[in-house]
C-alpha positions as CSV (number, residue, x, y, z in Angstrom):
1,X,55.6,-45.0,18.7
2,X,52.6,-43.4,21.1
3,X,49.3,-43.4,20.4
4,X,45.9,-41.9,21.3
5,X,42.8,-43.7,21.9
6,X,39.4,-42.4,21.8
7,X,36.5,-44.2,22.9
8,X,33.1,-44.5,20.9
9,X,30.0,-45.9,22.9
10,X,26.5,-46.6,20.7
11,X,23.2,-47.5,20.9
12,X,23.5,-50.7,18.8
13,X,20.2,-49.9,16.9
14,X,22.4,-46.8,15.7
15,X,25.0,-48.8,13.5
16,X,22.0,-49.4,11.3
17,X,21.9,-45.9,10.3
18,X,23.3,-43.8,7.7
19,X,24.6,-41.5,9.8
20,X,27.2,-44.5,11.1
21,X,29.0,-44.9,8.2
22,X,29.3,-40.6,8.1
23,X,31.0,-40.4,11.6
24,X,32.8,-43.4,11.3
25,X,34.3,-41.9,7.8
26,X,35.0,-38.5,9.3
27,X,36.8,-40.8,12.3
28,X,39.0,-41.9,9.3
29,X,39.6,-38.8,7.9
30,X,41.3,-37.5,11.0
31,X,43.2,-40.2,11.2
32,X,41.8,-42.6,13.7
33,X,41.8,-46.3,13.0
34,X,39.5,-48.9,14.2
35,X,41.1,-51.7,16.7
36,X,38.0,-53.3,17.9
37,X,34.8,-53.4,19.1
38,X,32.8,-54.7,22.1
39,X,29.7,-55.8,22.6
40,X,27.9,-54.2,25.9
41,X,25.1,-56.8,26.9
42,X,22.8,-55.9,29.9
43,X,20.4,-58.8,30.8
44,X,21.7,-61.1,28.4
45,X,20.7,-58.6,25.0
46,X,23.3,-56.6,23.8
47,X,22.1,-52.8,23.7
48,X,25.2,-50.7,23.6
49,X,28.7,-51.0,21.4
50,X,32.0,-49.5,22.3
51,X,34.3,-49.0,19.5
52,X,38.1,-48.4,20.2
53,X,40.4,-46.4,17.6
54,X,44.1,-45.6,18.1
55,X,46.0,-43.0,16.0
56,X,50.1,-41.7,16.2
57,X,50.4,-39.1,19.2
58,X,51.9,-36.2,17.4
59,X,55.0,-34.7,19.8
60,X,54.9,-30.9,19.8
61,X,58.8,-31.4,18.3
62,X,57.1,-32.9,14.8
63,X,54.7,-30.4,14.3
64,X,57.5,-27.6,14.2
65,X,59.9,-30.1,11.9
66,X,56.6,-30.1,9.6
């Protein structure tokens, strides 16, 4: 199986917010799934998170079977 990636960076103040929990269920809805995150620390305080997500690569050939 393939897969795509996509790469999320954030302020880490932001996973606080209400709006976090929209984009990371409108993420899920098109059909990415978390894999991890990482902590991004500058000067020993960590300011930024990257989350990774993976979902199926979807061959041109499946789309036309569908």
């Amino acid at each position: 199986m393939r897969w795509h990636y996509k790469r999320v960076d954030l302020d880490i103040g932001d996973v606080a917010q209400a709006s976090f929990d929209e984009r990371l269920a409108r993420l899920g809805l098109e059909g990415w799934e978390l894999i991890t995150t990482i902590q991004h620390a500058r000067h020993g305080y960590s300011h930024e998170v990257h989350l990774l997500f993976k979902r199926p690569a979807v061959d041109k050939g499946e789309l036309a079977a569908e």
